[in-house]
GUGU-129739 format. One record per residue (C-alpha): residue in three letters; x, y, z; residue number from 0. Coordinates in Angstrom, 3 decimals. Example, Ala and Ser with C-alpha at 12.3 -4.5 7.8 and 13.67 -1.06 7.14 Angstrom:
['Ala', [12.300, -4.500, 7.800], 0] ['Ser', [13.670, -1.060, 7.140], 1] 
END
This chain:
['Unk', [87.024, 82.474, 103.950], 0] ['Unk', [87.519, 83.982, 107.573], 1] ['Unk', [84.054, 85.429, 108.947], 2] ['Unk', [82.470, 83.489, 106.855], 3] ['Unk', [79.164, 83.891, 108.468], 4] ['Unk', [79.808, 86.920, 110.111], 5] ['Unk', [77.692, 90.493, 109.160], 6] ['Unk', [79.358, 92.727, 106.916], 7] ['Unk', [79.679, 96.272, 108.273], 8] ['Unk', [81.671, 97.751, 105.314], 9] ['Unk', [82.656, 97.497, 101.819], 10] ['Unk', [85.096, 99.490, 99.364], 11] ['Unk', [85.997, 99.266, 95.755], 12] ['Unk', [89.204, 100.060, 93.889], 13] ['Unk', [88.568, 100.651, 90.499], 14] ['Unk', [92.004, 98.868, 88.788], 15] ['Unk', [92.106, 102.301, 86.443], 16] ['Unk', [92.017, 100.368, 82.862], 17] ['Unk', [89.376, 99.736, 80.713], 18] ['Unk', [86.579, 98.051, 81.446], 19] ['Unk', [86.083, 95.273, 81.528], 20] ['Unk', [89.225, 94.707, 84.057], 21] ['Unk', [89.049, 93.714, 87.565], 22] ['Unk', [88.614, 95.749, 90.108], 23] ['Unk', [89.701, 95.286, 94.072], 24] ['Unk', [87.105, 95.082, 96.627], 25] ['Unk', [87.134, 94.798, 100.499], 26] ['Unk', [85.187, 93.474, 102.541], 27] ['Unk', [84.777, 93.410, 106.814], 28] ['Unk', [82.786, 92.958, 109.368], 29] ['Unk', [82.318, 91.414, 112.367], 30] ['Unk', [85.049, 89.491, 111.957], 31] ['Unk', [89.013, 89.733, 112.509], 32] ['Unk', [89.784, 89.269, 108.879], 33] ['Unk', [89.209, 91.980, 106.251], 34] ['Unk', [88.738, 89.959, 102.794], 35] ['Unk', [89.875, 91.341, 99.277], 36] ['Unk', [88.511, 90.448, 96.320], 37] ['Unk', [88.998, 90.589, 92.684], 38] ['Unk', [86.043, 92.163, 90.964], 39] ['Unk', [85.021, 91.898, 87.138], 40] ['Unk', [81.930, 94.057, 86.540], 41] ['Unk', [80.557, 93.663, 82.961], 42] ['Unk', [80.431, 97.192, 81.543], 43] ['Unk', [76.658, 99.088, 81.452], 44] ['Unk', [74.348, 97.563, 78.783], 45] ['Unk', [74.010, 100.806, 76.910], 46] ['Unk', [71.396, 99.084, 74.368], 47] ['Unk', [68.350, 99.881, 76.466], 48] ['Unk', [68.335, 103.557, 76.986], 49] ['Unk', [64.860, 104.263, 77.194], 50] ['Unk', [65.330, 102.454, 80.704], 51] ['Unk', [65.707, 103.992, 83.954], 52] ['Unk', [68.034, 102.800, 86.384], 53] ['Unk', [64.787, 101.513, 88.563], 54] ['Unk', [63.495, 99.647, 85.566], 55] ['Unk', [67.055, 97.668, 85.149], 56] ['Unk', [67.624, 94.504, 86.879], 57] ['Unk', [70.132, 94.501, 89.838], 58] ['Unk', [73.736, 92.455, 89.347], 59] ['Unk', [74.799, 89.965, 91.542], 60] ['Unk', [78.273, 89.420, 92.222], 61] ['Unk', [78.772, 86.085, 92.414], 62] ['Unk', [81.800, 83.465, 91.775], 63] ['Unk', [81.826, 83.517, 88.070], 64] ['Unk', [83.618, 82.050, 84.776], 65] ['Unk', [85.761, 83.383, 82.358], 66] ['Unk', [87.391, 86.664, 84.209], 67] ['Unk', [83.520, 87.625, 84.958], 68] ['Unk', [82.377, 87.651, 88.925], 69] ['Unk', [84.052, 87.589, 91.864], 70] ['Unk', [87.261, 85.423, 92.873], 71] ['Unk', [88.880, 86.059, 96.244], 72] ['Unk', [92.262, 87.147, 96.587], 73] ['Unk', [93.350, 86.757, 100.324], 74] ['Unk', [92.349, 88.111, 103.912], 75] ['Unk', [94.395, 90.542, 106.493], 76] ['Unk', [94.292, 89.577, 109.878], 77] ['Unk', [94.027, 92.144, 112.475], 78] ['Unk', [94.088, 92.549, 116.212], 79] ['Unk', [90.538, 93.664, 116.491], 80] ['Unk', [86.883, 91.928, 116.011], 81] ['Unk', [84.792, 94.436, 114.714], 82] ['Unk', [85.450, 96.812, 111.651], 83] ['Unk', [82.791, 99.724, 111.441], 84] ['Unk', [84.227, 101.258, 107.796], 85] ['Unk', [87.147, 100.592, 105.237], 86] ['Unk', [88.046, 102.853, 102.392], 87] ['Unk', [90.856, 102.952, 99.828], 88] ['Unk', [92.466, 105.780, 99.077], 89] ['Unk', [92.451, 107.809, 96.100], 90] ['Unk', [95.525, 106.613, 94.723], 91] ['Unk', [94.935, 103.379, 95.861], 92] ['Unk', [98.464, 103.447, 98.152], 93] ['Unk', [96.546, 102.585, 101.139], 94] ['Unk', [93.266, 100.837, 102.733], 95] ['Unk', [92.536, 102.610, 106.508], 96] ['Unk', [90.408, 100.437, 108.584], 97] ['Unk', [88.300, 102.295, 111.605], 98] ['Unk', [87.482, 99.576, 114.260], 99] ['Unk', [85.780, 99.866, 117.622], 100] ['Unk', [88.855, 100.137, 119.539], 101] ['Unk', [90.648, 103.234, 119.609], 102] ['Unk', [92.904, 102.668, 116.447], 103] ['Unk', [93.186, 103.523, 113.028], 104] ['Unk', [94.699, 100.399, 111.026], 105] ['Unk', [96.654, 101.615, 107.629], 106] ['Unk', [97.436, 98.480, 105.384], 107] ['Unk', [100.079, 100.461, 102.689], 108] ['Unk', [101.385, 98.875, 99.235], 109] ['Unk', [105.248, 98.768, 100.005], 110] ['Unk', [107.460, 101.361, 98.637], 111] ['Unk', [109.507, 99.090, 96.325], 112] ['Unk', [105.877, 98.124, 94.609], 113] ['Unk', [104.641, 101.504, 93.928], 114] ['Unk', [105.404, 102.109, 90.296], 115] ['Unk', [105.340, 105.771, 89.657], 116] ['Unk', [102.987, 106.124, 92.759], 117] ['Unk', [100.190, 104.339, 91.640], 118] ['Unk', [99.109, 101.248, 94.296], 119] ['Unk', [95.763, 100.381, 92.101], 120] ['Unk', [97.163, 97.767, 90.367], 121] ['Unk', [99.504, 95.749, 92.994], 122] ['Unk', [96.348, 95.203, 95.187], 123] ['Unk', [94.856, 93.083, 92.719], 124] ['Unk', [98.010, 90.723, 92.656], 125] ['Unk', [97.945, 89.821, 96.273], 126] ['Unk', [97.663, 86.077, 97.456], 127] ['Unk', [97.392, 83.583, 100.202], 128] ['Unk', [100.452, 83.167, 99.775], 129] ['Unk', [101.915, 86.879, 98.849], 130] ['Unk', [100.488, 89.332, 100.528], 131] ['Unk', [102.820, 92.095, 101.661], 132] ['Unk', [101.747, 95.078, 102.689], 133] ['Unk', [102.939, 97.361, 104.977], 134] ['Unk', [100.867, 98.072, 108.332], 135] ['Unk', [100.676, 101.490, 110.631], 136] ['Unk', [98.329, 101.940, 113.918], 137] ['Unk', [97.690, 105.042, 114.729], 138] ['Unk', [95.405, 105.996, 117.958], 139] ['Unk', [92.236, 108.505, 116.821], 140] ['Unk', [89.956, 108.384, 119.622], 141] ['Unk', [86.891, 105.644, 120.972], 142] ['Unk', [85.122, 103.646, 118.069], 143] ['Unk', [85.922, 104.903, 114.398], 144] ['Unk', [82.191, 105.311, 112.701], 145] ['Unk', [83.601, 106.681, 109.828], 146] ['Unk', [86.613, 107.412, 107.211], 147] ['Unk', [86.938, 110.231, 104.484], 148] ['Unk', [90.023, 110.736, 102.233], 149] ['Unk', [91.555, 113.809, 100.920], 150] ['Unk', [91.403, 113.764, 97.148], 151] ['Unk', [95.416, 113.447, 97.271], 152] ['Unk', [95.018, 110.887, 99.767], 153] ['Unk', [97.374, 112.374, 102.497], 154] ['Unk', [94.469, 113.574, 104.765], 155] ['Unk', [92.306, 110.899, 106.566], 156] ['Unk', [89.444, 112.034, 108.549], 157] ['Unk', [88.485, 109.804, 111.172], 158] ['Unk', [84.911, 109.881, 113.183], 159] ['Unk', [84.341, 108.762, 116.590], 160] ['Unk', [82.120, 108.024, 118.915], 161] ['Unk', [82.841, 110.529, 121.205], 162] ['Unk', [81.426, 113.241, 118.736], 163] ['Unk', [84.690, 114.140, 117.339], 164] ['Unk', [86.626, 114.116, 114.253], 165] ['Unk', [90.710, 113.595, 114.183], 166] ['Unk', [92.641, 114.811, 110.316], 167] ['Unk', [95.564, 111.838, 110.421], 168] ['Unk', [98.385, 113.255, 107.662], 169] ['Unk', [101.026, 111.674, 105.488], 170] ['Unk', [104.341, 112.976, 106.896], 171] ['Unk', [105.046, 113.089, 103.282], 172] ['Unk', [108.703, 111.687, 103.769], 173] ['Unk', [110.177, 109.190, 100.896], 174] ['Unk', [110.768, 105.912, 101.557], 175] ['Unk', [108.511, 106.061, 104.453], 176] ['Unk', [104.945, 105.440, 105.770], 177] ['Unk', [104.892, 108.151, 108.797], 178] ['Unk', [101.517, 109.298, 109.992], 179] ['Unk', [100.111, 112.234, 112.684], 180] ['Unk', [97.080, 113.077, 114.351], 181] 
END
């Protein structure tokens, strides 16, 4: 899909919060303008070895696969910059920040309407080519984003730059809204 060849830089899951095995979200970007999502099936841990240590099990390869196993991709977000340095999903799964080498901070949001009893996990994993809405926020943190870390409640963002410093962007908190402060 778009960035095909180009290098990854950054990768995030979304666990969908069911059982296993369920798919999960996953993004992907780069040195590209395009983040990519992806719909994830990871075959639960085969527990019937246990005398094995993780070093002694063979690595999985996520690959296209067959019958809800593998990966299948979902759709891409364009955006106004080339290069992504980190992505991360947030806690509650509400919202995916992007930190680019620009000076902005790029929130993608699950709309309000969509956000059954506050819980985003699940709508990610229905998004399209062809239905993808989300909303989007910019706010301006500082030179180059290196980094991204959530609160646990995921209204606190800390964003690392590369001018040694660290901004805390914040949730407003207001209903029906997506308002964010450095």
């Amino acid at each position: 899909k778009g960035g095909l060849n180009a290098a990854l830089y950054s990768v995030d899951l979304l666990a969908s919060g069911l059982p296993e095995p369920h798919n999960h979200v996953m993004v992907t970007a780069g040195n590209s303008s395009q983040l990519n999502l992806w719909s994830v099936c990871i075959d639960p841990c085969d527990e019937s070895k246990p005398h094995e240590t993780i070093f002694q099990r063979r690595a999985t390869t996520l690959a296209p696969g067959t019958n809800n196993t593998g990966l299948t991709y979902l759709c891409s977000l364009g955006r106004d910059h080339p290069a992504v340095n980190c992505v991360k999903f947030s806690p509650d799964g509400l919202h995916l920040a992007v930190g680019c080498d620009g000076t902005n901070l790029q929130l993608f949001s699950v709309p309000w309407q969509k956000r059954g009893n506050g819980n985003g996990r699940h709508y990610w994993s229905t998004l399209t080519p062809d239905n993808c809405e989300l909303t989007y926020r910019v706010v301006n943190t500082g030179e180059g984003i290196t980094d991204l870390s959530w609160s646990q409640d995921g209204k606190r963002l800390l964003v690392a730059n590369l001018n040694h410093s660290v901004c805390l962007v914040q949730n407003l908190g207001n209903v029906g809204s997506d308002e964010w402060t450095v």
